[in-house]
C-alpha positions in Angstrom: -6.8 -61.6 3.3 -5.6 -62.9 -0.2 -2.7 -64.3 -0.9 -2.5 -61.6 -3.9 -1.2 -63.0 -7.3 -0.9 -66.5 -7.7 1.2 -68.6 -10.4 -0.9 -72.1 -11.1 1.1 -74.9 -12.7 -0.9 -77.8 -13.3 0.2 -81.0 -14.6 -0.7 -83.4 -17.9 -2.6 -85.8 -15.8 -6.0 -85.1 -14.6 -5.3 -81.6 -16.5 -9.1 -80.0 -16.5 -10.1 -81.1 -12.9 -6.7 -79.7 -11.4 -7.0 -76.4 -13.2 -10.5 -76.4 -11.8 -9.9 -76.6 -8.5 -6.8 -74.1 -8.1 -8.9 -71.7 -10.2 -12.2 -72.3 -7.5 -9.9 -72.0 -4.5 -7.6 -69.2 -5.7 -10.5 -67.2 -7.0 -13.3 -67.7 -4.2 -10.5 -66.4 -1.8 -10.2 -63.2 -3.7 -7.2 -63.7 -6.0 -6.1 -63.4 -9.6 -4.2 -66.1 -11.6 -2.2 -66.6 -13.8 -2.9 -70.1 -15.0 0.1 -72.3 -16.8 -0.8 -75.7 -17.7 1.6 -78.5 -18.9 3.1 -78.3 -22.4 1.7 -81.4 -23.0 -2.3 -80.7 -22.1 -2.2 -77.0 -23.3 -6.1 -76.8 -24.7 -7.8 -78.0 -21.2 -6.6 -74.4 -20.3 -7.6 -72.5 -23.2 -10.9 -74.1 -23.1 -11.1 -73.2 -19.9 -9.3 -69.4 -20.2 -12.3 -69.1 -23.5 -15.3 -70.2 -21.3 -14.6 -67.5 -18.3 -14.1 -64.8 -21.1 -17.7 -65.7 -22.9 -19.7 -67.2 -19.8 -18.6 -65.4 -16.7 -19.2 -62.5 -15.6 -15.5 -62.6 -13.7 -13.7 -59.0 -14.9 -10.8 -59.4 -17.5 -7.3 -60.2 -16.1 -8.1 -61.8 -12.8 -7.9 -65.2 -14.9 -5.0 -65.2 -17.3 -4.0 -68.2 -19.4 -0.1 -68.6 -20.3 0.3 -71.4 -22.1 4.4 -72.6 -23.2 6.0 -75.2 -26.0 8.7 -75.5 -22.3 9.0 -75.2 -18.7 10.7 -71.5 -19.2 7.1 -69.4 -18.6 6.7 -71.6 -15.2 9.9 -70.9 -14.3 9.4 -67.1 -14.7 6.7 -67.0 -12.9 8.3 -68.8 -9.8 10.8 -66.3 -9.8 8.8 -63.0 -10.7 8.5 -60.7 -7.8 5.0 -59.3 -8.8 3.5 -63.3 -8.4 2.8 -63.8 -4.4 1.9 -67.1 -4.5 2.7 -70.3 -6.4 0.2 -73.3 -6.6 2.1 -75.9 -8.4 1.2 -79.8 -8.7 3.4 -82.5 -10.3 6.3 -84.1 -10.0 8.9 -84.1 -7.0 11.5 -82.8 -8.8 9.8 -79.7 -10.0 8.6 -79.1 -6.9 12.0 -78.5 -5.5 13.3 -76.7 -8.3 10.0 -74.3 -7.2 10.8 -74.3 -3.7 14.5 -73.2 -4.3 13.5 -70.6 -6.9 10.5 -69.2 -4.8 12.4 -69.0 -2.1 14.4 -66.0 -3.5 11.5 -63.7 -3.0 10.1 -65.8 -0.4 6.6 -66.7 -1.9 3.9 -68.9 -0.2 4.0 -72.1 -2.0 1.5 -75.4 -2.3 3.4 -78.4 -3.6 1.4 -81.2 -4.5 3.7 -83.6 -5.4 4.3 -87.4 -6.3 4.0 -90.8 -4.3 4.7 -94.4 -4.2 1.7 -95.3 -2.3 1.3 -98.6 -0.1 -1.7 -100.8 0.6 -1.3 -103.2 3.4 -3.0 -106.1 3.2 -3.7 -107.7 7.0 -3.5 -111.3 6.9 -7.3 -111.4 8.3 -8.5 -109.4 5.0 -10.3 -110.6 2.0 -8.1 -111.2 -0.4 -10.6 -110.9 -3.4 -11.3 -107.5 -2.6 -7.7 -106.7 -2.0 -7.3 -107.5 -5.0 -9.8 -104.9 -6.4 -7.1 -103.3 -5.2 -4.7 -104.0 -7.8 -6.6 -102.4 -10.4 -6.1 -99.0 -9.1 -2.8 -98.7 -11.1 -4.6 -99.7 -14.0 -7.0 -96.3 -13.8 -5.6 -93.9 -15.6 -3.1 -96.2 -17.2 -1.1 -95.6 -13.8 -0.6 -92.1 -14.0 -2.0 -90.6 -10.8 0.5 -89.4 -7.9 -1.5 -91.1 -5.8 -2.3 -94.3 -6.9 -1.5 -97.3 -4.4 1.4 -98.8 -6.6 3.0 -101.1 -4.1 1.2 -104.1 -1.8 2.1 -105.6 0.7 1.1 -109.5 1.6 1.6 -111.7 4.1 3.6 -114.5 3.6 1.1 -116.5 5.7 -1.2 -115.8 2.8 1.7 -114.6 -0.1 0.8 -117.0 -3.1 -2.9 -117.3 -2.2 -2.8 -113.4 -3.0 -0.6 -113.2 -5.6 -2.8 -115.8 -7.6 -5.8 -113.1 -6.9 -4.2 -110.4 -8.5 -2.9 -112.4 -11.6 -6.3 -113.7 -11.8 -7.9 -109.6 -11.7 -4.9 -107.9 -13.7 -5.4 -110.9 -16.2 -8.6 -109.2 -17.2 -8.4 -106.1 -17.4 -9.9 -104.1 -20.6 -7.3 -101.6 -21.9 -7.0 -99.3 -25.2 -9.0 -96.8 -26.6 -10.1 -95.1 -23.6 -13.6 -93.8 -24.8 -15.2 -97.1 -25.0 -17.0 -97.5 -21.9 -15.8 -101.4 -21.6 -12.4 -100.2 -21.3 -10.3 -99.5 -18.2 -6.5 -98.5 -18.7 -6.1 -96.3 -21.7 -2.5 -95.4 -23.4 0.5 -93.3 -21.7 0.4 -89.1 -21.9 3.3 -90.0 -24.6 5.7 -91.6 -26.5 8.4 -90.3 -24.0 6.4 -91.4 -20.9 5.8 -94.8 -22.3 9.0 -95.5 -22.8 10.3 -94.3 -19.4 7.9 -97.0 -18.3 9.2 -99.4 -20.0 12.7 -98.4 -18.6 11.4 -99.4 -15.4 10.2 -102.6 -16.0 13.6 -103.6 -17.1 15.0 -102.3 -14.4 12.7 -104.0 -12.1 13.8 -107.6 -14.1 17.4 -106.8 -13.7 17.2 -106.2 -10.2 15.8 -109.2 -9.5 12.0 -108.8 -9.3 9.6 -111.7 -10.7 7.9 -110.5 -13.8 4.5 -112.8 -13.3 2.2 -110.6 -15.9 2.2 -108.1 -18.4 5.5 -106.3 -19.0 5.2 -105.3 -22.9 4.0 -103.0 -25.4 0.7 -104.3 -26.3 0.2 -105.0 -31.0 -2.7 -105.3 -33.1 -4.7 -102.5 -34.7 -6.7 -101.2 -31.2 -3.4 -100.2 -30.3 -1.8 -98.2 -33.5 -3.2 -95.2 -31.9 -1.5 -94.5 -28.7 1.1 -95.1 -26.5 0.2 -98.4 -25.0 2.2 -100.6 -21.7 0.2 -103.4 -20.7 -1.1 -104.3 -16.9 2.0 -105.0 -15.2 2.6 -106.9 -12.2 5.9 -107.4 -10.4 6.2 -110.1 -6.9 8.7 -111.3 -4.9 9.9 -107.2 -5.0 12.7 -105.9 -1.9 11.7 -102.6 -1.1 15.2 -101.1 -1.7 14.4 -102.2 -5.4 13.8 -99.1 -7.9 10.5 -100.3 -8.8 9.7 -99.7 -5.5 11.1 -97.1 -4.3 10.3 -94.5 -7.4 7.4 -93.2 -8.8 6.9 -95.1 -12.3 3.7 -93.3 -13.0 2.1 -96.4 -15.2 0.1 -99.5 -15.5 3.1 -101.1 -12.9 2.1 -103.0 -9.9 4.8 -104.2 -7.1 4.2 -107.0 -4.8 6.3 -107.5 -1.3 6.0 -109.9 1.3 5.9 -109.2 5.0 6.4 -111.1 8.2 4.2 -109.7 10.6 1.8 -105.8 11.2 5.5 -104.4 12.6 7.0 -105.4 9.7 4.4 -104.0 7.2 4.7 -100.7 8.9 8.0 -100.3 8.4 8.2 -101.3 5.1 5.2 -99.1 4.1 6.9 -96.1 5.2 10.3 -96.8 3.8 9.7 -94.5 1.6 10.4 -90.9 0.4 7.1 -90.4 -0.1 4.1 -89.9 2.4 1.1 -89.0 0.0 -1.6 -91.9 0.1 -2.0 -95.4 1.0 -4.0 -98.1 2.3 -4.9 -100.9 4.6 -7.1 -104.2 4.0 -7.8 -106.0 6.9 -11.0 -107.8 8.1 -12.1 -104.9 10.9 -12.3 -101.3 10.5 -10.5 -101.4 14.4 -7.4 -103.5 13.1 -7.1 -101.8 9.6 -7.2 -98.3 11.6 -4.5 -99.1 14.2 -2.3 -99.8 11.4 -3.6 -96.9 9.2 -2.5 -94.5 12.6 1.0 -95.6 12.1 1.8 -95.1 8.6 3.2 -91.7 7.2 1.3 -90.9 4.7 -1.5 -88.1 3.8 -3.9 -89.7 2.9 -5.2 -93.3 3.7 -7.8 -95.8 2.7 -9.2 -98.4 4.7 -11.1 -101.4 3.3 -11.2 -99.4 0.0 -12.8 -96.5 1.1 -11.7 -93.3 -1.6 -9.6 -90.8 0.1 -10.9 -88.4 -2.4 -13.7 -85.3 -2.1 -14.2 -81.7 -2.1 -14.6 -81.7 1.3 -11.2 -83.9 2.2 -7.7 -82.3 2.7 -5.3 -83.7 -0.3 -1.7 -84.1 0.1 0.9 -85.5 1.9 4.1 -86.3 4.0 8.1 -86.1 3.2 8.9 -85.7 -0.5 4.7 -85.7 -1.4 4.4 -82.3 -1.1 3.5 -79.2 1.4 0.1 -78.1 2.0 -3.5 -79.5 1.4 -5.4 -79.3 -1.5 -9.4 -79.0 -0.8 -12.0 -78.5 2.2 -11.1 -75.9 4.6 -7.5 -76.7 4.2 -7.6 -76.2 1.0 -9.1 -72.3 0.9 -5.9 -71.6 4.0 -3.4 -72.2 1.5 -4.7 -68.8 -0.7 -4.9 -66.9 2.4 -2.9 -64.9 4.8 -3.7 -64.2 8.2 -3.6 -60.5 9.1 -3.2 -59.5 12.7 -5.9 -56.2 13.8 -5.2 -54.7 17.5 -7.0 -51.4 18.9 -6.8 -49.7 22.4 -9.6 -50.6 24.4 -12.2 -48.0 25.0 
């Protein structure tokens, strides 16, 4: 049966296809919302809120747009006992601040939280297409919680692929984000830019080699918006900061390994568990690896871990629950037990 009431919380990034799909799930499994989007990404939700009211024929006040300047309205519905359910996704430390606060009236919750996500490249892959790679963290200007942010190279083939990468981040088309020729658009914000930014000093301080990018981006294509340019950090520890949290930009980290032990290990030292991936020259060798690593979600040979039909979420710190497919309508559902005397 349904879940009942349930609180969505949907982030700034990817705004309109997140409120979509909590709304399609929630509603298709029989239960109203109340729909809070980010303070920063506000009119994806009205718009949305507006077209249900004139184009639907759903009743008035199963869908219910709250919409906040703050955090306070999520937090009030996390801890209102007449909300059964909340549906949250963003960032790891909101999470837990939900799952401590729905835990006083013990709601269900699905967290779909952040990442650092890995792709290993085998020493038998093709280095120009694991480099393709690389540009993932470019799409969206970086800010996806699932975007492979780290690689891993072996040091067999370390400065061979390191030279691809400069080569494809070198050329990537960023700023104004509705001209088709353009891949990487600005940060959410002035506040997120510079947290960014933070992070690539922090990464230079710690040690990591700088090799492209790093800056705020001038000229006139750039007045408007909060701009970082394609980034790439190499010769990265994994203990570093830059690898280890989630920098949610245009902020690529490179990290040698000795050997498909080693690659493992280093993969999954990490909080997170939500996506990752593995290059390698066979779909055999690049799924033995992929089997091992603790993650949600993984692509091999740059296959898209993404569809309505494919469980999303992951591991650890990433999260609890699956977003999508049959998974994904369980999480708005409880099982209810029926037993009769046989006749």
């Amino acid at each position: 049966m349904a879940a009942g009431v349930v609180g969505a919380i949907t982030p700034w990034n990817f705004p309109f296809e997140v409120a979509i799909i909590k709304l399609a799930y929630a509603l298709a499994t029989g239960n109203t919302v109340v729909l809070k989007p980010a303070p920063d990404t506000p009119f994806n939700a009205t718009l949305l809120g507006r077209l249900i009211a004139e184009r639907t024929d759903i009743p008035a006040g199963v869908v219910n747009i709250v919409t906040s300047s703050d955090h306070l309205r999520g937090e009030q519905l996390t801890l209102s006992p007449l909300v059964d359910m909340i549906s949250f996704t963003g960032s790891t430390a909101v999470g837990q601040g939900i799952m401590e606060r729905g835990s006083r009236t013990m709601k269900r919750l699905f967290l779909e939280l952040g990442g650092k996500s890995a792709t290993v490249v085998l020493d038998d892959a093709d280095l120009l297409a694991a480099s393709f790679m690389g540009l993932a963290v470019c799409t969206h200007a970086g800010q996806g919680c699932a975007i492979p942010t780290r690689m891993l190279l072996p040091k067999s083939h370390y400065d061979e692929g390191v030279n691809a990468l400069i080569d494809m981040m070198k050329n990537v088309p960023y700023g104004d984000p509705q001209r088709p020729d353009v891949l990487q658009g600005p940060q959410i914000s002035a506040k997120q830019r510079d947290r960014v930014m933070g992070y690539i000093q922090k990464g230079q301080e710690e040690g990591a080699k700088l090799v492209l990018g790093g800056g705020i981006p001038t000229g006139p294509e750039f007045d408007n918006g909060f701009f970082v340019e394609p980034t790439l950090f190499v010769d990265v520890d994994n203990s570093m900061t830059i690898a280890q949290e989630e920098i949610f930009g245009p902020v690529l980290v490179v990290t040698p390994y000795e050997d498909e032990d080693d690659a493992v290990r280093i993969a999954n030292d990490s909080r997170y568990g939500l996506g990752g991936g593995v290059m390698a020259g066979s779909f055999e060798r690049a799924k033995a690896v992929a089997d091992r690593l603790r993650t949600g979600m993984v692509s091999i040979n740059g296959g898209a871990p993404y569809g309505a039909d494919l469980p999303f979420g992951g591991f650890k710190y990433s999260g609890v629950g699956r977003q999508n497919g049959d998974a994904g309508f369980a999480q708005y559902l409880e099982l209810k037990s029926y037993a009769w005397p046989a006749s």
